[in-house]
C-alpha angles and dihedrals in degrees: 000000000000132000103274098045086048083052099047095050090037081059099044088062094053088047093050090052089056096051088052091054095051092047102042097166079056100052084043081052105049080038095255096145101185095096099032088124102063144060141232112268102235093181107116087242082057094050075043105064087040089057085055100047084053089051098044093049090046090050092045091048097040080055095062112100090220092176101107090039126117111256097239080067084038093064095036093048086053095050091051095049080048095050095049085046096048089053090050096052087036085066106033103033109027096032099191099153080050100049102025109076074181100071096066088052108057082033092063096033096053096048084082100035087053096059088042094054095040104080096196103130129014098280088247083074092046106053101080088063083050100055091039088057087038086062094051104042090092094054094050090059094039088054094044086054083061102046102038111096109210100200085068097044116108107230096238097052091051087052080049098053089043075048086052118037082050089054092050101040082050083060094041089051112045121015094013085062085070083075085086107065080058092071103025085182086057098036101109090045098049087046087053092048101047090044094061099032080057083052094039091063093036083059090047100050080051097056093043091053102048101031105028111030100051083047091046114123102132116127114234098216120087094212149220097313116040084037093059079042090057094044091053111041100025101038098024098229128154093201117102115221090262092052090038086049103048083044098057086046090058096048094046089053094057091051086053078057100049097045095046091046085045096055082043090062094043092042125337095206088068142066122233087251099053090047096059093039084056091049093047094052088053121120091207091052099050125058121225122255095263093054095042108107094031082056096051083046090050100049083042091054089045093048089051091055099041081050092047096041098045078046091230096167145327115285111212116244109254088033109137140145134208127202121228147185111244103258109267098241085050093062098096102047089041111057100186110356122224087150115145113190099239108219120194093155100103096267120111101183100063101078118122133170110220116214118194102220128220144239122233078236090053104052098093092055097041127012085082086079085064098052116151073241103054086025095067093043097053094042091055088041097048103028124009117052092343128078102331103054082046087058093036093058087037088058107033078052086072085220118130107186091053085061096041087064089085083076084064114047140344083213104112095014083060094037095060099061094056098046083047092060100041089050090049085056087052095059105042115268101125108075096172115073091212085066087070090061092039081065102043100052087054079059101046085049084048091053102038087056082057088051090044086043095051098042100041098055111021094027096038085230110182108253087232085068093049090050084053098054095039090045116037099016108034097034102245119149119244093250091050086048092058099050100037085059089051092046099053097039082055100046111030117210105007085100097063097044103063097065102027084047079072097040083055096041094042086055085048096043088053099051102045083056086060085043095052120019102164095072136104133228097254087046089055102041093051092053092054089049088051092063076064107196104336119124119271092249088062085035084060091054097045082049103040107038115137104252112264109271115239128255110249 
């Protein structure tokens, strides 16, 4: 490595910290604890100097003559230069901390729901971080009230975040009290906090019902144009809306086709959908509440040998996962669980799966959701060989802007599930036909949040039609309606990534076979895993780079 490489990761390490430091519920939320006890600075000096540390690491990493590199520093030269890109636009162009009052709620409120959920220290070790962010809750909304500019707030954003800030001042307010038995020496000032950070978000649900809502005309779509932009220099794609569009369609009809061949194959008399609700209504296919996490642990410890014994990919020395009950002050926010705390911070040993656990009144309503059927999908989705064997693989790497990636694009963190559970099918894990069409339905929704992602922002496409086609025609409950079509107006293009990450993975994972076949399955996912989170397009150069020649 010469000189000027060593410099430049030497320095991405040294930006990323900085972000981190500038963005503290993201660090809590990636399990970064350094900065647990602050806040973000919503001031817009605060947006400000986040706005300056993007431009001085874009100029320092445009500056660099990358010519002579190596094109693994190539491709993470280039994701950091993107990254910084994508946080500038993100500011300028798509404006969200600008037109979402939501955003500094669940910000805010999520500040303290992050460090309860992460169970990375006895809470007693955790509190202080609690009551510090506790202090400084009511500035953050006081200084998002100074920075949100009604006239580009969409009306029913602003009804959400009045939605929201109620819901969370409700927490703050009443279970969430209960934090202060934990720390009797601290006891008078967390029941403070929490009192006037309940008030903070009631004020500030005020003040976004009576000044904000009735002044609300912004649109929440970002357009033809930026969108195109994000697609092209975020998610690398040469596809314009219209082509992206036509091609998600197509790819979502041919799941309709799987799915309905699949239930003809299992019963022709019924649909894919009425096959799934009778399996999971099935006494034989859910555990009871009191089995519930040893069964999780038990279909985790069978997908790691399945993994290990059909030889899928390396697992990195020191991986583990432990299965836990959701936090009990967590319930209500986390219907069902299936949460695994994501860590991209460096350490493998703090990944847990988080199972909301159910009451003996609750079975009927959801233990379907656990269903053996449903069970066996989500565990080969989220853990092995799913998302945390690819994190896994990214960390134990040591290299950070292959992680960083993930501030890019979901493209190829979201593509690898899909082609892990497809490969698991291949080779025989699934012994339930219905968990086909567990799988393919999870597809289908992947894809149809593409197709929402694409239409709302670059077709103008009413969001009545999108509640049709997620609804009646994709499978999604009202509720999740509701809250798919919130997520992609407020992140464009994220939607479409996740699926079409695969669409992309499944054509270079092909290729490379004919490039190489010889090799085995282990051999070609690992070399996947070792592109760690970049877009496939960079994932195609790291692949597909003509072989150094050597020195004569």
């Amino acid at each position: 490595m010469t000189p000027q490489v060593q410099e430049f990761y030497d320095s991405a390490r040294i930006c990323i910290d900085e972000f981190l430091a500038t963005t503290p519920i993201t660090a809590t939320f990636i399990c970064d604890h350094r900065f647990d006890a602050n806040l973000d600075d919503y001031t817009e000096e605060g947006l400000e100097r986040r706005r300056e540390w993007a431009r001085r690491w874009q100029r320092k990493y445009e500056s660099y003559d990358s010519a002579a590199w190596p094109v693994d520093a190539q491709v993470d030269l280039a994701v950091m230069i993107r990254v910084t890109q994508r946080i500038l636009r993100n500011l300028d162009k798509v404006r969200l901390e600008y037109k979402s009052p939501l955003y500094p709620s669940e910000l805010a409120g999520n500040s303290i729901g992050l460090i309860l959920q992460r169970n990375y220290a006895p809470l007693e070790e955790r509190i202080g971080d609690i009551l510090s962010r506790l202090r400084g809750i009511p500035k953050l909304l006081s200084d998002a009230r100074g920075v949100i500019v009604p006239s580009e707030v969409p009306a029913f954003w602003a009804q959400v975040a009045v939605r929201s800030a109620r819901g969370w001042a409700a927490r703050f307010s009443g279970p969430w009290l209960v934090l202060a038995d934990s720390a009797p020496d601290l006891a008078d000032d967390l029941t403070d906090g929490f009192r006037k950070s309940a008030a903070a978000f009631e004020e500030y649900a005020v003040w976004v019902e009576n000044e904000v809502l009735p002044r609300a005309g912004g649109t929440p779509a970002v357009g033809h144009e930026l969108y195109d932009e994000i697609l092209r220099e975020e998610h690398l794609l040469d596809d314009d809306t219209d082509t992206l569009r036509a091609r998600i369609l197509e790819v979502y009809e041919d799941l309709e086709r799987q799915l309905a061949q699949t239930a003809r194959a299992i019963d022709p008399r019924k649909s894919a959908r009425e096959l799934m609700e009778e399996a999971e209504k099935q006494d034989g296919n859910r555990p009871t509440p009191a089995s519930l996490l040893d069964d999780y642990r038990q279909e985790i410890a069978k997908a790691r040998r399945f993994t290990v014994d059909h030889d899928m990919l390396t697992l990195p020395a020191g991986e583990s996962v432990r299965v836990e009950a959701t936090p009990e002050l967590l319930k209500p926010q986390v219907a069902y669980g299936g949460i695994i705390i994501r860590n991209f911070s460096g350490d493998l040993r703090e990944i847990a799966y988080h199972i909301t656990e159910v009451d003996e009144s609750e079975t009927a309503e959801k233990m379907g959701w656990h269903a053996y059927t449903n069970m066996s999908v989500n565990v080969i989705h989220e853990i092995y060989p799913g998302h945390h064997s690819q994190l896994a693989a990214t960390i134990a790497s040591k290299n950070l802007p292959r992680l960083f990636a993930r501030f890019l694009s979901a493209s190829t963190f979201g593509g690898w599930v899909y082609h892990a559970v497809r490969q698991a099918d291949d080779l025989g894990y699934f012994e339930n036909p219905v968990e086909r069409l567990s799988y393919l339905q999870v597809e289908l929704e992947g894809c149809a949040l593409g197709y929402l992602d694409c239409s709302l922002h670059g077709a103008g496409a009413s969001l009545e039609e999108m509640q049709q086609f997620l609804g009646e025609r994709t499978g999604f409950s009202p509720d999740s309606v509701r809250f798919q079509i919130l997520t992609a107006l407020q992140f464009p293009g994220e939607g479409q990534a996740w699926y079409m990450g695969y669409v992309q993975m499944r054509e270079i994972i092909s290729e490379y076979r004919k490039e190489h076949p010889r090799a085995s399955i282990r051999e070609v996912n690992d070399a996947v895993l070792r592109c760690g989170l970049v877009p496939p397009r960079l994932m195609r150069r790291l692949l597909f780079a003509p072989a150094p020649t050597p020195a004569l």
